[in-house]
N, C-alpha and C positions, 0 to 999 in steps of 0.2 A: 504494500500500500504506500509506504511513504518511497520506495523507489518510482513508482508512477506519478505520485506528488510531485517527486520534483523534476520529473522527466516534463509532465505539463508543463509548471512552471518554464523549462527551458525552451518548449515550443512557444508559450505565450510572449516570451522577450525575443526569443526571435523573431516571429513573426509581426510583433505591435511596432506600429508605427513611432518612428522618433518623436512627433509631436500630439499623438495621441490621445498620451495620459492628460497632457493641457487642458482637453476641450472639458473633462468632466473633474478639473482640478478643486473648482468648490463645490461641486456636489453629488460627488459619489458617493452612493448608498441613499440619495434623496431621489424622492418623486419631483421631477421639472413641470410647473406647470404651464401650459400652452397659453399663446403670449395675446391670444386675444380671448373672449368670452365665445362657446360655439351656438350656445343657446339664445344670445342676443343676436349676432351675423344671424342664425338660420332665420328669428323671427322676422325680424325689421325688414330683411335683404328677401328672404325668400317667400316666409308667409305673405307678408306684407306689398310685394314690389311684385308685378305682374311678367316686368322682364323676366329679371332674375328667375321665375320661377319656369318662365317659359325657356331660356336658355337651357335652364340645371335639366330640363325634360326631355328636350331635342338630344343634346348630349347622353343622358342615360337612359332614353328609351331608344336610340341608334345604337349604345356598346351592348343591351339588352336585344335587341334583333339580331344580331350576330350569329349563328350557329358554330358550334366549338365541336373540334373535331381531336382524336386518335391517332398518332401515327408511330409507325417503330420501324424503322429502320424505310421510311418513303410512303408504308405502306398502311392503308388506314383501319383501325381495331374497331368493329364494334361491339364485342365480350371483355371487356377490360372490366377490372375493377374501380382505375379511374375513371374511365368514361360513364360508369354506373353513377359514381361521386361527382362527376362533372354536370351529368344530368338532375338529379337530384342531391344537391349539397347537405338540407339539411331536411327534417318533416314538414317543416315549416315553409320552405321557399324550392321554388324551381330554379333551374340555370338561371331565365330568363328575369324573375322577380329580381335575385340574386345579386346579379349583376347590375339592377337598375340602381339598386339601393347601395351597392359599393361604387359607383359612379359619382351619385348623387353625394354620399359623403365626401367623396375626395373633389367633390366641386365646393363643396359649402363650407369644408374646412380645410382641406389643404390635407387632410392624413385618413385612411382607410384601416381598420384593425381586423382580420381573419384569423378566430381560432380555429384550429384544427383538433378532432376530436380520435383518439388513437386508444386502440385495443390491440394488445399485444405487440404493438408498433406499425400496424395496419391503422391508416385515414377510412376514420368510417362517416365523419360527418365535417362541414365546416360550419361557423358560425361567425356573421357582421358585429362587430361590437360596436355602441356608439362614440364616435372619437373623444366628447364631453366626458366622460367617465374612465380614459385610459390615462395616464400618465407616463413617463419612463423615465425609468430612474438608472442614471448617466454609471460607465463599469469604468474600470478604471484603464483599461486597453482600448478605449474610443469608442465603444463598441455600448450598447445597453447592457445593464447588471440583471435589470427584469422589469418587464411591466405589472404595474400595479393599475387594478379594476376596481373600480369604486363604487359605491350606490348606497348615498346616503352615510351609515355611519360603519356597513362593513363594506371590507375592502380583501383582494385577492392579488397575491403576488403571482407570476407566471415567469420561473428564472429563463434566460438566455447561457447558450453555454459559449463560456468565455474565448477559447479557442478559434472557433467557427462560427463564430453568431446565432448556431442552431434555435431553433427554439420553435414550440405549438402555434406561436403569437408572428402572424407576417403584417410587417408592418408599412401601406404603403404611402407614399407624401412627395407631394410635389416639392418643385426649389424654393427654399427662403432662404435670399441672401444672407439674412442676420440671426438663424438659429438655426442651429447642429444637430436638432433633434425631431424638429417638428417640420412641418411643412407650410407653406402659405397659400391662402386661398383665392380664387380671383374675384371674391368676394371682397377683401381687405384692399384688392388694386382698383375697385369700381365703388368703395364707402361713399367717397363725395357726391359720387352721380346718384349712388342711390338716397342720400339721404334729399338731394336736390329735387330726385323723380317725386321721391314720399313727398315733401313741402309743398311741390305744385298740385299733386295730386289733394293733400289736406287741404291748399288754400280754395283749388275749384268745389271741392264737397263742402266748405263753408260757404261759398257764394249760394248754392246751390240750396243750405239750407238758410241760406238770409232773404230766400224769394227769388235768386235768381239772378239778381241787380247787386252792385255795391252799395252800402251806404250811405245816406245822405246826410245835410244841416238843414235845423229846425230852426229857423230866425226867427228873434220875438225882440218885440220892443223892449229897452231899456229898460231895467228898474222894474220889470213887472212879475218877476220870482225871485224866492230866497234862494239857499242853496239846498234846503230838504225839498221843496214843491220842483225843483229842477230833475233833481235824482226819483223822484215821485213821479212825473212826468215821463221820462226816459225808461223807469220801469213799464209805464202805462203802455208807453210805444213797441217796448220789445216784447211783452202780451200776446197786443192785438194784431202788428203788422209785423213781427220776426218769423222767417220761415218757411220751409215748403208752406206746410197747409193753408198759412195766412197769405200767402201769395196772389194777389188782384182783390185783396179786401178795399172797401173805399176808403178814400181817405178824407179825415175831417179837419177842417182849419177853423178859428173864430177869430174875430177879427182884425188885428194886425200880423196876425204869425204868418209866417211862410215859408214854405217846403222849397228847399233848391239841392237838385242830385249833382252828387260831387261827379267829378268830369274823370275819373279816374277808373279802369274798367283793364280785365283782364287782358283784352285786348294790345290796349296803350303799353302794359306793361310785359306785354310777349310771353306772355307765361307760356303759351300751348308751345312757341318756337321751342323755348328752352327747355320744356319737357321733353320735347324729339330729341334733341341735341344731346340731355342725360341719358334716351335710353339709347342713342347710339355707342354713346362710352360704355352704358353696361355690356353690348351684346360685343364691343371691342377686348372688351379683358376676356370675356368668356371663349371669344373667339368665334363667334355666330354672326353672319352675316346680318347686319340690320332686317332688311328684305322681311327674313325667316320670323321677324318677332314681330311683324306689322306694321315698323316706321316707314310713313308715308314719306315719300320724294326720295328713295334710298334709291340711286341708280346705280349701283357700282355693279353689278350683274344685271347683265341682260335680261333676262329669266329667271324664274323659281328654280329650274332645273340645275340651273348651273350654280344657283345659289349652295344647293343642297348637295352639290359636288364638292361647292370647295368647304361646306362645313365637314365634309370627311374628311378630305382628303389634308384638310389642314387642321382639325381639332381632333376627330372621334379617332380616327386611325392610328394615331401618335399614342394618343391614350391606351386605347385599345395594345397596343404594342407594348405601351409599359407594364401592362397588367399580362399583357401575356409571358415576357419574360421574365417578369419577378416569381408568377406559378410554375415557371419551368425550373426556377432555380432555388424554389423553395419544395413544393408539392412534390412533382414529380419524381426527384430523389428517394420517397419516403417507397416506391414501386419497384419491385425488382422485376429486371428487365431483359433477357436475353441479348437484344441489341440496344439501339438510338430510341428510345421513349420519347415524344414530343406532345405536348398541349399546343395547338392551332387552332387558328380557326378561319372560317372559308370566305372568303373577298369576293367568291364569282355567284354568290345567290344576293349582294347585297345591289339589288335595284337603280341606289344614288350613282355607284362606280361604273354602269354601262358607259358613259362616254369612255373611262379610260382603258374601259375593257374592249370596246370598240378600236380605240387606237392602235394598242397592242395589235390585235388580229391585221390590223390592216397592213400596218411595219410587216409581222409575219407572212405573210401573201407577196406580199411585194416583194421580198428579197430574193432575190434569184441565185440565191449560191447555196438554197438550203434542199436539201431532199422533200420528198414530201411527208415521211414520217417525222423526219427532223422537226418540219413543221407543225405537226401529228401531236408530237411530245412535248411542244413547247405550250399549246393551247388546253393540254388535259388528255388528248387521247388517243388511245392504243394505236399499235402499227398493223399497216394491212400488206398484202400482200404485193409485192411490185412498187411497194412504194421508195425505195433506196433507191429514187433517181432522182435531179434533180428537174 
């Protein structure tokens, strides 16, 4: 035993990094907590803000269409026991649910948590945890010591093995320049626009419930209220005439007062421009073609079609890619495999990618130095006879 102790030990200094131990210099063996609130981003940004919600959707209901596929050594499984686990993760969620909901967190907060659930050292189930409730608490090889799961006043540690990073707990996050642990969200890159979007939004649903119109001044002659019949008065008014319902009530003057509407209107103050203008920024960090979320005068694509090309082929796919390789370098290993084990998944049922799958073929056709199998092979499909010509 303690010759294996210290044998690790000498893997663990060879292997760490010279500036490693730094990054978790004040607080190894502490839980770090994530550097913004996730529960206030999800509300305000996502309950709250119709972009946002519509982005976080397109995004994880496009990495949720996907179909995920099998392969070992080229060739595609479908009796695996991952591919069982792949289709059905947990009792609770299918691939497709699965997926939408680990999307969806790594949009709204920058970090994605997958437990794995292991009998005998067989993956028999996985499980979404929610990012608000993980912490990780920083090892001293640069690496996590172990995540700790919270909920309320008890809590679960889940170690990491120091060595390898192994561990039940895959942890996924995008880049944040300024912390080593966590991830940032593009919710955090588009706060201003949305709390901009919310303000114009709240100041239209107050017009809207003051009748419709801005408010006006109530001129009266001089000298003719105190200051309680004034505040008594102004009660009186926002009664009878404040409101949807009181809206086209008549209105009553006696005689010197007068009614004059202030000149000032949502219009003058461009609220609806700059409403467009915030959700352009939102669906810019998110990386959504405006088009896609309803901002009117967005011309930057021709079409809907090509809109929803380059939302793949420049957000969902990249994403899509991250989560594929982080399952192949975490999951998969846990399979024993005769050859090449791979988690993929298939680009030629997804609808949005026909133009680029069109192109390809057409390059393929054209080139005249290819056989026709060659050709055969490149698009998907088997070789026929006579075809090793060019």
């Amino acid at each position: 035993m303690w010759n294996w102790f210290q044998k690790s030990q000498k893997e663990l200094e060879v292997k760490e990094s010279q500036v490693a131990h730094l990054i978790a210099a004040k607080n190894v063996g502490k839980p770090v907590w994530t550097p913004r609130q996730f529960d206030q981003l999800a509300e305000e940004g996502y309950q709250k803000n119709v972009i946002v919600y519509r982005c976080v959707s397109l995004i994880a209901g496009g990495i949720a269409s996907v179909p995920w596929e099998i392969h070992e050594n080229g060739e595609t499984l479908c009796a695996h026991p991952l591919e069982k686990l792949i289709r059905a993760p947990n009792p609770n969620q299918a691939l497709a649910r699965f997926m939408e909901a680990l999307s969806g967190y790594l949009m709204l907060s920058g970090n994605a948590y997958i437990e794995m659930v292991q009998v005998e050292g067989e993956p028999l189930e996985l499980h979404l945890l929610r990012p608000d409730r993980v912490r990780v608490i920083p090892g001293i090889s640069g690496v996590p010591e172990a995540y700790e799961y919270r909920v309320g006043s008890f809590s679960r540690k889940i170690p990491v093995n120091p060595l390898n990073g192994a561990s039940t707990i895959l942890h996924l996050k995008t880049f944040h320049p300024l912390n080593d642990w966590y991830g940032m969200s593009p919710l955090e890159a588009a706060a201003h626009a949305i709390d901009q979007h919310n303000a114009v939004g709240g100041h239209n649903l107050a017009v809207l419930q003051n009748g419709g119109r801005p408010s006006g001044a109530l001129i009266l002659p001089s000298g003719t209220l105190t200051s309680s019949q004034r505040q008594a008065l102004k009660e009186d008014f926002r009664d009878f005439y404040q409101g949807g319902p009181n809206a086209g009530n008549i209105f009553v003057l006696e005689g010197e007062w007068d009614w004059k509407e202030l000149s000032i209107s949502p219009k003058d103050l461009d609220f609806i421009e700059g409403k467009y203008l915030s959700a352009r920024e939102i669906a810019q960090a998110f990386g959504v073609p405006a088009m896609l979320v309803g901002v009117p005068g967005e011309a930057t694509f021709s079409n809907y079609r090509e809109a929803r090309y380059h939302l793949w082929e420049d957000t969902i796919l990249p994403l899509l890619e991250s989560i594929k390789t982080e399952l192949n370098r975490w999951l998969v290993p846990c399979f024993a495999s005769q050859g090449k084990l791979e988690l993929t998944y298939d680009t030629d049922s997804i609808s949005a990618l026909t133009p680029r799958r069109e192109g390809h073929w057409n390059k393929i056709a054209q080139a005249n130095f290819l056989t026709i199998n060659e050709k055969r092979q490149a698009v998907g499909y088997a070789p026929i006879e006579g075809g090793d010509r060019v």
